[in-house]
C-alpha positions as CSV (number, residue, x, y, z in Angstrom):
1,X,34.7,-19.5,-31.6
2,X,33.0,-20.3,-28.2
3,X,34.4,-19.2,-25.3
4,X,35.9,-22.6,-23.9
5,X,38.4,-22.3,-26.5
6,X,39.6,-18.6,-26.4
7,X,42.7,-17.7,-24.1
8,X,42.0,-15.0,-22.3
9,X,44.1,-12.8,-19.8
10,X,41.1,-11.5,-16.8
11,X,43.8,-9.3,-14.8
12,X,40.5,-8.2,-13.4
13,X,38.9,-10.9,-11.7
14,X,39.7,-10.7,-7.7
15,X,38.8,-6.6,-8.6
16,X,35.6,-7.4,-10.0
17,X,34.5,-10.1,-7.0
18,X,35.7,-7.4,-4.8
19,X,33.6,-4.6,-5.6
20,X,30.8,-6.8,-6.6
21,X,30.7,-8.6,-3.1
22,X,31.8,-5.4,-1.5
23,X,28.6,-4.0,-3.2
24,X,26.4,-7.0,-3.2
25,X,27.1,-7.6,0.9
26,X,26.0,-3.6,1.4
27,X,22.9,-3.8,-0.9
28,X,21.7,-6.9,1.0
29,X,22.1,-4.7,3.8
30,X,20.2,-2.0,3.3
31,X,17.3,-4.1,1.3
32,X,16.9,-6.1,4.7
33,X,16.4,-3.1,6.4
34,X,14.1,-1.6,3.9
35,X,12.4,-4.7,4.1
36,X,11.9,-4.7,7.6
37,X,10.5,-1.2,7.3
38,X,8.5,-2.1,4.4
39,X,7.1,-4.8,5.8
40,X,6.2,-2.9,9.6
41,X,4.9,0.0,7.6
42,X,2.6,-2.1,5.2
43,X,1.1,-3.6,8.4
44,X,1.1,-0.4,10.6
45,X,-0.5,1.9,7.5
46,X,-3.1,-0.3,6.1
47,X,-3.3,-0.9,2.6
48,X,-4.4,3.0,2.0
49,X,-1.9,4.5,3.9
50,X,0.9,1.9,2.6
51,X,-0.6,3.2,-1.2
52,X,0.0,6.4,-0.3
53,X,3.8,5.9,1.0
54,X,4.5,3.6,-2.4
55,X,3.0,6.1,-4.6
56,X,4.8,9.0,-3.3
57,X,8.1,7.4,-3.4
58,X,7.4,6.3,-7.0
59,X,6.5,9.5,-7.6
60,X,10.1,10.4,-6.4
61,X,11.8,7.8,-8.4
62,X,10.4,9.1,-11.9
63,X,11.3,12.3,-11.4
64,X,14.7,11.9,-9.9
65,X,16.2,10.8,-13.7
66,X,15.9,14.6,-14.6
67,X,18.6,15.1,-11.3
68,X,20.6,12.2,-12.9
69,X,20.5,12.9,-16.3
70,X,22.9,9.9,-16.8
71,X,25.4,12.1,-15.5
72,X,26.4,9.2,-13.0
73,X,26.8,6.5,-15.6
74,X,28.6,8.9,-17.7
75,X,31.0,9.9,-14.5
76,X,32.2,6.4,-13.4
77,X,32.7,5.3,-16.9
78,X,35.1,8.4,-18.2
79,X,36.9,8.4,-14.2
80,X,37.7,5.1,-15.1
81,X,39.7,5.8,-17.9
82,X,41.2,9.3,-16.8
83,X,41.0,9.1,-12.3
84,X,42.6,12.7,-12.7
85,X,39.7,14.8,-13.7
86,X,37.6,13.8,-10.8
87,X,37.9,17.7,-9.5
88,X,36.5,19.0,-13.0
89,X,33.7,16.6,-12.5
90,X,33.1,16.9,-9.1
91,X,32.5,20.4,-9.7
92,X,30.6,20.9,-12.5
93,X,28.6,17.7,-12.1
94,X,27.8,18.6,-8.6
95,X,25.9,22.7,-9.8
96,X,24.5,20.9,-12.7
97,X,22.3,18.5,-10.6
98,X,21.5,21.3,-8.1
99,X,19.9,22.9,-11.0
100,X,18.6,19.9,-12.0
101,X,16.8,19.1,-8.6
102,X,15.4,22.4,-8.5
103,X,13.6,21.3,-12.3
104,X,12.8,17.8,-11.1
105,X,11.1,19.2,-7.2
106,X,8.9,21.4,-9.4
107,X,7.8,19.4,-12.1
108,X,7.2,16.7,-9.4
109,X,5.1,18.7,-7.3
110,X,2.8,20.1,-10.7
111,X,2.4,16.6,-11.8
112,X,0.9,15.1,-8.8
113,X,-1.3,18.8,-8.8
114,X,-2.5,17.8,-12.3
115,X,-3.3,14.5,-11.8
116,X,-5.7,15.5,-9.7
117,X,-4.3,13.7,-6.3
118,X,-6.3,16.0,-2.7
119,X,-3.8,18.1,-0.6
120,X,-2.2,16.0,1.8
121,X,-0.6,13.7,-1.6
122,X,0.5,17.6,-2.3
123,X,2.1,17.8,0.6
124,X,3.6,14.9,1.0
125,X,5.1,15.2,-2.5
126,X,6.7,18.9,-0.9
127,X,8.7,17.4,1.3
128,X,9.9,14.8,-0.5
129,X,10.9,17.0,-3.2
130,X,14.2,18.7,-1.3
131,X,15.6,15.5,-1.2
132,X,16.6,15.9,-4.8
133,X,19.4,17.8,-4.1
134,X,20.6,15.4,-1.0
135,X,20.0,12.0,-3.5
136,X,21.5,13.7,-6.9
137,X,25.0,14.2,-4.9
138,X,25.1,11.3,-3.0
139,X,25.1,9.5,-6.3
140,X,27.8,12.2,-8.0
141,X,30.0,11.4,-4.6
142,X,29.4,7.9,-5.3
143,X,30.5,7.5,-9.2
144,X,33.7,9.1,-8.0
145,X,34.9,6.7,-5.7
146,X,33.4,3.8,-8.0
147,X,35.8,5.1,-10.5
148,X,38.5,5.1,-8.4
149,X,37.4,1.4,-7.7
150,X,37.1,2.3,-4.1
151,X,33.2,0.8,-3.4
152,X,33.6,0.2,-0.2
153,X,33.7,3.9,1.6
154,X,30.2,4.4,-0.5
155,X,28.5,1.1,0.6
156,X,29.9,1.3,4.3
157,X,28.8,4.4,4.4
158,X,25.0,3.9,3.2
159,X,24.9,0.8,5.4
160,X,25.4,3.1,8.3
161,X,23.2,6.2,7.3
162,X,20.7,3.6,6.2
163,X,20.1,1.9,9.4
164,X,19.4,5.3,11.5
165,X,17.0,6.0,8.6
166,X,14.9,2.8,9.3
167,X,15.7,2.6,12.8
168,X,13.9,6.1,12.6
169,X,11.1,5.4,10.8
170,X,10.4,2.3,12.7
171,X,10.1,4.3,15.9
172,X,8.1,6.9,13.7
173,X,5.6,4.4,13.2
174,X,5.5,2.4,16.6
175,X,4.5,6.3,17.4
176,X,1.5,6.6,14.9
177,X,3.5,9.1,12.7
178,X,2.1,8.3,9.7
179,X,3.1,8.5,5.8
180,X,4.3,12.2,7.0
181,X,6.8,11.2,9.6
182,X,8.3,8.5,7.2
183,X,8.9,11.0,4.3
184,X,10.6,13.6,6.9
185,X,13.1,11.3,7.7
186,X,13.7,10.3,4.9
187,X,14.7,13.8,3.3
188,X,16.5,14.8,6.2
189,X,18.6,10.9,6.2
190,X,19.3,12.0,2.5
191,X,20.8,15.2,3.8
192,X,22.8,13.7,6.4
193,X,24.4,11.0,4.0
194,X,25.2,13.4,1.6
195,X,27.3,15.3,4.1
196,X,29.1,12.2,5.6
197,X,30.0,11.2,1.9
198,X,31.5,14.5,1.1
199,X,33.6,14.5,4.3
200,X,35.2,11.4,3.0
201,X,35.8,12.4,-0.1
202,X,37.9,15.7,0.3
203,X,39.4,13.4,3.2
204,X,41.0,10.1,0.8
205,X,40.8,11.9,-2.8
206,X,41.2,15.9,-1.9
207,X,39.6,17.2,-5.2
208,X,40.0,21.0,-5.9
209,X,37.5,23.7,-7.2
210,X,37.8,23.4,-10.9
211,X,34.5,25.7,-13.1
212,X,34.5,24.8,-16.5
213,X,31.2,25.9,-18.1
214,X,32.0,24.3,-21.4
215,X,32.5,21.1,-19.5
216,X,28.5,21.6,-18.9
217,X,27.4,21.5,-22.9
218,X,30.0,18.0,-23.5
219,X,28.6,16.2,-20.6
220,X,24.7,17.1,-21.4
221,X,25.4,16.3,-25.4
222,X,26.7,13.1,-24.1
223,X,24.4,12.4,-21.3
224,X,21.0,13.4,-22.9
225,X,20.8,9.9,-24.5
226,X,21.3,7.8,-21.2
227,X,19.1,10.6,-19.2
228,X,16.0,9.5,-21.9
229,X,17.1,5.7,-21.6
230,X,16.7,6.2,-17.6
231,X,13.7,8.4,-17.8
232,X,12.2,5.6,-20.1
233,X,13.2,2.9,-17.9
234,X,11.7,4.1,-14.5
235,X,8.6,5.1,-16.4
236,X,8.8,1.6,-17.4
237,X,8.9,0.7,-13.5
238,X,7.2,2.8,-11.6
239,X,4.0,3.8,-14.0
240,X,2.1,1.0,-13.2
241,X,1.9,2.5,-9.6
242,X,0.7,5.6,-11.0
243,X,-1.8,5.0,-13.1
244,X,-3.4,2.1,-10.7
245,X,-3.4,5.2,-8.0
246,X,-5.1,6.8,-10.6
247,X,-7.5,3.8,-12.4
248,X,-8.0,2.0,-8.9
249,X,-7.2,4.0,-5.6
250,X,-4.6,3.5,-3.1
251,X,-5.9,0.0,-1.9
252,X,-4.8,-1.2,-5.1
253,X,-1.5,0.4,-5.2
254,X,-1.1,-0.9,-1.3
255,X,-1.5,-4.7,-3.1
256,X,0.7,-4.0,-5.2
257,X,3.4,-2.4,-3.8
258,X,3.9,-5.5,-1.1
259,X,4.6,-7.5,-3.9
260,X,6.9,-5.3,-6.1
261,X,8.9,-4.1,-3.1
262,X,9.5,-8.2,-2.8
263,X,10.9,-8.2,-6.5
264,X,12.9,-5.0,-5.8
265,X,15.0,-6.5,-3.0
266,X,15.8,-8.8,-5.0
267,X,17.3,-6.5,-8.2
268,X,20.1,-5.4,-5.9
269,X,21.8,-8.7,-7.4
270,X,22.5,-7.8,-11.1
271,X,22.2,-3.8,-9.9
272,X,25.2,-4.0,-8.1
273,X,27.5,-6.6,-10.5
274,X,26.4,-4.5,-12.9
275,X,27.8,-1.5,-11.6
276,X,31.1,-3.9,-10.4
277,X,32.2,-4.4,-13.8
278,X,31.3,-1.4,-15.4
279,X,34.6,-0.1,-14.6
280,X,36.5,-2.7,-16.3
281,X,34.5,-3.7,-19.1
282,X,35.0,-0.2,-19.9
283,X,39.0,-0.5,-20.0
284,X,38.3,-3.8,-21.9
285,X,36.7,-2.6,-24.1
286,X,39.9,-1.5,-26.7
287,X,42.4,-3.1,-24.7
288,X,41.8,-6.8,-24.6
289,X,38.6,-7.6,-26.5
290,X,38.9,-11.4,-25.9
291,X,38.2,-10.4,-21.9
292,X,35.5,-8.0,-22.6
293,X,33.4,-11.2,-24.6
294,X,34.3,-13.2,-22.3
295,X,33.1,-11.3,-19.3
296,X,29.9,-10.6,-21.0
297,X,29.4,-14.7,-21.5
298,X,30.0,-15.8,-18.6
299,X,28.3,-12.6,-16.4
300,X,24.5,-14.1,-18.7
301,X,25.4,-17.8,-17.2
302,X,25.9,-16.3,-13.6
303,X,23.0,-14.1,-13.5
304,X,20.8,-17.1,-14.6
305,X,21.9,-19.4,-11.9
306,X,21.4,-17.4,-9.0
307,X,18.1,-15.3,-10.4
308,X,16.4,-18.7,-11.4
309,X,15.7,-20.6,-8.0
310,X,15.2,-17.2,-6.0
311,X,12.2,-16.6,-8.8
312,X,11.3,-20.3,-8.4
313,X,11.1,-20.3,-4.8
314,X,8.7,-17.6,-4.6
315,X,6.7,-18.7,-7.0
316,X,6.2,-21.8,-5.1
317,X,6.6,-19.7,-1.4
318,X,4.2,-17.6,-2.4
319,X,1.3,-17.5,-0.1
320,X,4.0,-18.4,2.8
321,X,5.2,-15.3,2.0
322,X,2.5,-12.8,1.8
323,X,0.9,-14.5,5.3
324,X,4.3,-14.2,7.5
325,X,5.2,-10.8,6.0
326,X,2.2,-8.8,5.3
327,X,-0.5,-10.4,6.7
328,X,-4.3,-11.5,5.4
329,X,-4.9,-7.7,4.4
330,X,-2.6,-8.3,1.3
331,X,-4.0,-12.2,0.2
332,X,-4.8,-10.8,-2.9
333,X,-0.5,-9.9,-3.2
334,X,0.3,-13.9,-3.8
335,X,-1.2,-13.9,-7.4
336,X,0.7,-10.6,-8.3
337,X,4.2,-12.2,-6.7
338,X,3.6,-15.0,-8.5
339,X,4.2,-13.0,-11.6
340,X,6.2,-10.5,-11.1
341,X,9.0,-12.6,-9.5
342,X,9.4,-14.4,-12.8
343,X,10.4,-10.4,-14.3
344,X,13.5,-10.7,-12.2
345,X,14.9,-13.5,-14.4
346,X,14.8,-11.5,-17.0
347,X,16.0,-8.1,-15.8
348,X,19.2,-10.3,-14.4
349,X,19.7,-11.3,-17.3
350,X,19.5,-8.6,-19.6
351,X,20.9,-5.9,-16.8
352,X,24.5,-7.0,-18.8
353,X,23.4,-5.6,-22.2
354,X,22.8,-1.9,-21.5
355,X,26.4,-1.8,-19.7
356,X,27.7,-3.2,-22.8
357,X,25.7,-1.2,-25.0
358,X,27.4,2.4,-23.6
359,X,30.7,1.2,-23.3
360,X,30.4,0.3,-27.1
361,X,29.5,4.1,-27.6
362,X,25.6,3.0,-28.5
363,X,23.8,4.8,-25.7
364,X,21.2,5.9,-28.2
365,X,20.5,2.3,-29.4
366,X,20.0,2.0,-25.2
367,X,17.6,4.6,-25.5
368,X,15.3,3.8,-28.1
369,X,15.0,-0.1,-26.9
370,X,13.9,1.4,-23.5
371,X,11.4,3.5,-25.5
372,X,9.7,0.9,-27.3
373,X,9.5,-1.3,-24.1
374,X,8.5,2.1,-21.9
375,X,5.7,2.5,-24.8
376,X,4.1,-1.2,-25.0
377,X,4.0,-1.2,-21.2
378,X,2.2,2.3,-20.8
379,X,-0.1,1.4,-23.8
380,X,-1.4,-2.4,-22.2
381,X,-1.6,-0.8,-18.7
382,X,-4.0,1.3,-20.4
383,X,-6.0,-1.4,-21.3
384,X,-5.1,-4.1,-19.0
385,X,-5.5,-2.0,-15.6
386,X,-8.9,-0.8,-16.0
387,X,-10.3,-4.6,-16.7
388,X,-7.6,-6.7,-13.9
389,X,-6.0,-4.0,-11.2
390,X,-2.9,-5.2,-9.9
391,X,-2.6,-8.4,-11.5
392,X,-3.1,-7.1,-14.9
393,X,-0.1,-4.7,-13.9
394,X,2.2,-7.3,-13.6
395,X,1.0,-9.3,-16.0
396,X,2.2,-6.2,-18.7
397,X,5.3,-5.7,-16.5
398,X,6.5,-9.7,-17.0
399,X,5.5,-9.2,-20.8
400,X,6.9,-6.3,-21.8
401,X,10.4,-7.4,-19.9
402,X,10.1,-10.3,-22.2
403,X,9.8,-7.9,-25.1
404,X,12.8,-6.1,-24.0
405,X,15.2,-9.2,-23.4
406,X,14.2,-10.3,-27.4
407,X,14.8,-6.8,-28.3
408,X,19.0,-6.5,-26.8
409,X,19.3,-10.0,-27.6
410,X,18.8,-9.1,-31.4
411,X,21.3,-5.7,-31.0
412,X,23.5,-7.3,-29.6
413,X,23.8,-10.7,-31.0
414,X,26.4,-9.9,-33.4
415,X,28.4,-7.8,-32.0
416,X,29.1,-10.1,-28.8
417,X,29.6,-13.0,-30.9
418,X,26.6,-14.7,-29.4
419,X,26.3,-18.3,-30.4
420,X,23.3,-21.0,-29.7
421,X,25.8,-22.8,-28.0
422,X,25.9,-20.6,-25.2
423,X,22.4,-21.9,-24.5
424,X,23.8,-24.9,-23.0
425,X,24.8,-22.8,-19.7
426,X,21.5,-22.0,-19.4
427,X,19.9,-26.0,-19.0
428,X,21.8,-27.4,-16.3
429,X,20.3,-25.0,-13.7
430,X,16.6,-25.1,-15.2
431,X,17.1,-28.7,-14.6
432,X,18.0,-28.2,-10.8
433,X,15.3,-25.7,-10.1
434,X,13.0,-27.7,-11.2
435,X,14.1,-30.3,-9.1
436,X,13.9,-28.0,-5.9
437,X,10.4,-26.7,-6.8
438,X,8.9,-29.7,-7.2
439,X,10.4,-30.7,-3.4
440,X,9.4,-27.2,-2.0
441,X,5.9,-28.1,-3.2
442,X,5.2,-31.2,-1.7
443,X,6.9,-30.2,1.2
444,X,3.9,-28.1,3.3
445,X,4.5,-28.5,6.7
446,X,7.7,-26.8,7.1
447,X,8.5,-23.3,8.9
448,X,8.8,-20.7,5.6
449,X,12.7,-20.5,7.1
450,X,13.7,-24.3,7.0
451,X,12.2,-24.3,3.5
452,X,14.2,-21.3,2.7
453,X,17.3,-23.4,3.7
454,X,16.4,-26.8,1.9
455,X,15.6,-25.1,-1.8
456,X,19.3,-23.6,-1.4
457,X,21.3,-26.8,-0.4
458,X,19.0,-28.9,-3.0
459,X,19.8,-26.3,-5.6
460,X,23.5,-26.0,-4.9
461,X,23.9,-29.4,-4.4
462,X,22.2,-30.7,-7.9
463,X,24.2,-27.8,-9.7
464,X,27.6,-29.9,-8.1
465,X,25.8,-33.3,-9.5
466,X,25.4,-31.8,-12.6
467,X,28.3,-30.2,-13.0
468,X,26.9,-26.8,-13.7
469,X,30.5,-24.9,-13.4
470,X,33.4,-25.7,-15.5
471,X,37.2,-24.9,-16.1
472,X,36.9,-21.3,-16.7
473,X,34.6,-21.3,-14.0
474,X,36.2,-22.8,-11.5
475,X,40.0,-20.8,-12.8
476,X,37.7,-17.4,-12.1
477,X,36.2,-18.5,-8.4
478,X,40.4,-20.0,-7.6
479,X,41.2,-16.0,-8.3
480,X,38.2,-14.6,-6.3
481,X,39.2,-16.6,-3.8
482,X,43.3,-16.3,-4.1
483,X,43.9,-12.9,-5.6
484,X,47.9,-13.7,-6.0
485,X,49.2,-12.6,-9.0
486,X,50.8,-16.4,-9.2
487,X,46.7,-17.0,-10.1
488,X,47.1,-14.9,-12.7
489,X,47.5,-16.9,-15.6
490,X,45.8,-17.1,-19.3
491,X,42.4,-19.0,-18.8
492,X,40.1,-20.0,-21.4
C-alpha cells in the first residue's frame, strides 16, 4: 500500500520542523564560520601548511569514535523513551568517556609516531589530543537535552562558543600563528564550551550524582556495535586524508581538503534532520507504525530535492568556486569538487537508513554494511591513490558511497515496505535540476552570487510548475508552519 493511501496520525510534525530548523539554522551557522576560517587559513597556510591543519584534524576525527563509543546515539535514543534517567546517564556516561579520551589521546598520538610523520605533526597531534575530554562531553551534554527535545540550548550555545573560536583563529592567523596557534584554540574553545553547556544543564534539568557501575557493562554491550559502525564510518571519511599524507605529501592533502571541507558544509543538512527525528521515529517505532513508514518515505523524497541542485550547482560552479574561495594555488581542487559533491546525494539520502536501522534494534546489521563499504574504500585507495592523488581519492569516495546506498537499500527494502513507486518522487526534481544546470552553464558572465541566486529561484520555481509536492506534503509544511492542535488531523 503506498503511502498516498495510508491514514496516518504525525502528532509529531511542528516537533520535528522545530528541532530540525532549530538545528539546521545553528549548523549553517557554524559551517559559515568554519568556512570562512577554512577558506582564510587555506589561503594564509599554503597548501603545506593547510595539509598539515586537515590532516591533523582528521587525525582527530578517527580517533574521537573510541570517546563516543556510540554512547551518544545510544543516550538520546533510550532518554527519549525514559527522560527520568538522565542523572544515571549523565554520570556514568560522562567517567566512561573520560576514560575513553584518555585511550583515544594515546593511541592518537602512537599512530601518527608509527606512521612515521617528523616532530612538529607529533606535536601538533599533543595538543590536540586533550581536547578529547572537552569534545566527548560536549556531545554527552548534548544527547541529553536532545532527548528532552530541547535542541535549542545546545545549538545556541555552539553558535556562540563557535564564533569566538573562529573569530580567534582568524586573528591567530592575520598574526602569522601558524597550524600551532589554530590547534590551541581550538582545544582550549572545546574546553570553554564544555563548561558553558554543563552550567546550563544543572541550571534547566538539575540532574543528581547517581554511580552505577553495572550501568557501565549494559551500555558498552549495547554500544560496541554502533562504536565499530562509527569507527568504520569515519575511517570511511577521513582515510583518504591519511593515506594521501602518507602516499603523496601534504600538497596533496592541502588539494584535497579545499574540496572535501566544501562537501562537508554541506552534510550538516541530513546530519542535523537526522538527528531531529531520531527522537520520534524512536517513539514510533511500536507505537504508531503507519507514522514511522511514513516518516521514513517521505524524509528519502526531501533529502533528494534539496541535496540534488546544491550537488548540481557545484558541479556546474565549479571552477567559480575554487578561484573566489581558494585561489589559483588550489586549480587542481575543481576536478576533485566536481566529484565529490555528487557523494553528498547520496549520503542525504541514505543518512535515513542507519537511524532506522538502530531504532529497529539492528545496529549490528549498521555495522557490518559500514565495514564492507569502510573495506572497499581502504582497499581502492590503495590502488587508486598511488596512480591519481586526489582525484583518484574521490573518485573511490563517490564509488564506494554508491556501494553503500545499494547495500541499505537491499536491508531495508522489506522491512520499510519500499515499493518502485516511490521512485516517482525522485523524477520531478531531476527534471528541474537539469533544467537549472543547463541555464547555470550557459550563463558565464554572471557574479558567482547572482548565479547562486538564479539556480535557487529556477529550481524552486520549476518544482511549483511541476508539481513536485503533493497533499501529504503540503498537510506536513500547513503544520510546520501552524503548529495548532486544530492542524492536527489524520493525513495520508
Amino acid at each position: 500500500m503506498s503511502d498516498e493511501k495510508e491514514k496516518v496520525k504525525l502528532n509529531s510534525a511542528a516537533r520535528i520542523a522545530k528541532n530540525s530548523l532549530v538545528q539546521m539554522v545553528a549548523g549553517l551557522l557554524n559551517k559559515i564560520l568554519g568556512v570562512a576560517l577554512i577558506i582564510y587559513a587555506a589561503r594564509q597556510l599554503g597548501t603545506d601548511g593547510f595539509g598539515q591543519y586537515t590532516f591533523v584534524l582528521s587525525m582527530h576525527a578517527i580517533f574521537y569514535i573510541l570517546t563516543d563509543f556510540g554512547l551518544g546515539i545510544l543516550t538520546t535514543r533510550d532518554l527519549a523513551q525514559n527522560p527520568k534517567q538522565e542523572s544515571r546517564y549523565l554520570t556514568n556516561i560522562v567517567i566512561l568517556r573520560c576514560l575513553l579520551s584518555v585511550l583515544a589521546g594515546v593511541g592518537m598520538i602512537g599512530t601518527v609516531i608509527l606512521l612515521g610523520h617528523p616532530a612538529p605533526i607529533v606535536q601538533l597531534t599533543s595538543i590536540l589530543a586533550f581536547a578529547f575530554f572537552f569534545n566527548s562531553n560536549i556531545d554527552t551534554v548534548t544527547a541529553i537535552f536532545n532527548a528532552h527535545q530541547r535542541m535549542e540550548i545546545p545549538s545556541t550555545v555552539s553558535v556562540i562558543a563557535n564564533t569566538f573560536r573562529v573569530t580567534a583563529s582568524l586573528g591567530a592567523l592575520a598574526a602569522h600563528g601558524g597550524v600551532a596557534a589554530l590547534i590551541w584554540i581550538h582545544a582550549i574553545y572545546a574546553a570553554v564550551h564544555m563548561s558553558i553547556l554543563f552550567w546550563l544543564l544543572f541550571y534547566f534539568i538539575r540532574p543528581v550524582f547517581v554511580l552505577d557501575l553495572k550501568f557501565w557493562k549494559k551500555m558498552i554491550k549495547q554500544a560496541y556495535p554502533l562504536a565499530l559502525a562509527s569507527l568504520f564510518s569515519i575511517i570511511y571519511f577521513r582515510i583518504d586524508t591519511v593515506m594521501l599524507a602518507s602516499m603523496q605529501g601534504q600538497d596533496a592533502v592541502g588539494i584535497y581538503g579545499a574540496a572535501y571541507r566544501l562537501l562537508e558544509f554541506t552534510l550538516i543538512i541530513p546530519a542535523y534532520y537526522c538527528t531531529a527525528i531520531f527522537p520520534v521515529i524512536s517513539t514510533s517505532y511500536e507505537k504508531n507504525p503507519k507514522r514511522f513508514l511514513l516518516i521514513y518515505r517521505r524524509s528519502l523524497k526531501y533529502m533528494w530535492i534539496i541535496s540534488l541542485p546544491v550537488a548540481m550547482g557545484a558541479v556546474v560552479l565549479a571552477p567559480r568556486f575554487i578561484s573566489v574561495l581558494f585561489g589559483d594555488p588550489y586549480a587542481a581542487s575543481v576536478p576533485v569538487l566536481s566529484v565529490l559533491m555528487w557523494t553528498f546525494v547520496l549520503i542525504a539520502v541514505n543518512s535515513i537508513n542507519s537511524p532506522y536501522l538502530i531504532v529497529m534494534g539492528k545496529q549490528k546489521v549498521v555495522t557490518v554494511l559500514i565495514m564492507i563499504g569502510m573495506i572497499v574504500n581502504v582497499v581502492f585507495n590503495f590502488i587508486f591513490i598511488p596512480q591519481y592523488g586526489e582525484l583518484g581519492a574521490a573518485w573511490v569516495t563517490l564509488g564506494s558511497e554508491i556501494l553503500n546506498v545499494l547495500l541499505f537499500t537491499i536491508v531495508l527494502f522489506k522491512p520499510l515496505k519500499m515499493e518502485f513507486s516511490m521512485v516517482r518522487h525522485f523524477i520531478r526534481p531531476a527534471i528541474a535540476v537539469a533544467v537549472m544546470a543547463g541555464g547555470l552553464y550557459y550563463i558565464t558572465h554572471w557574479d558567482l552570487g547572482y548565479l547562486i541566486v538564479l539556480g535557487g529561484l529556477v529550481y524552486a520555481g520549476l518544482l511549483w510548475l511541476l508539481r513536485t509536492f503533493d497533499e501529504v506534503d503540503r498537510e506536513l509544511f500547513n503544520r510546520i508552519l501552524r503548529p495548532t492542535k486544530e492542524s492536527d488531523v489524520k493525513i495520508t
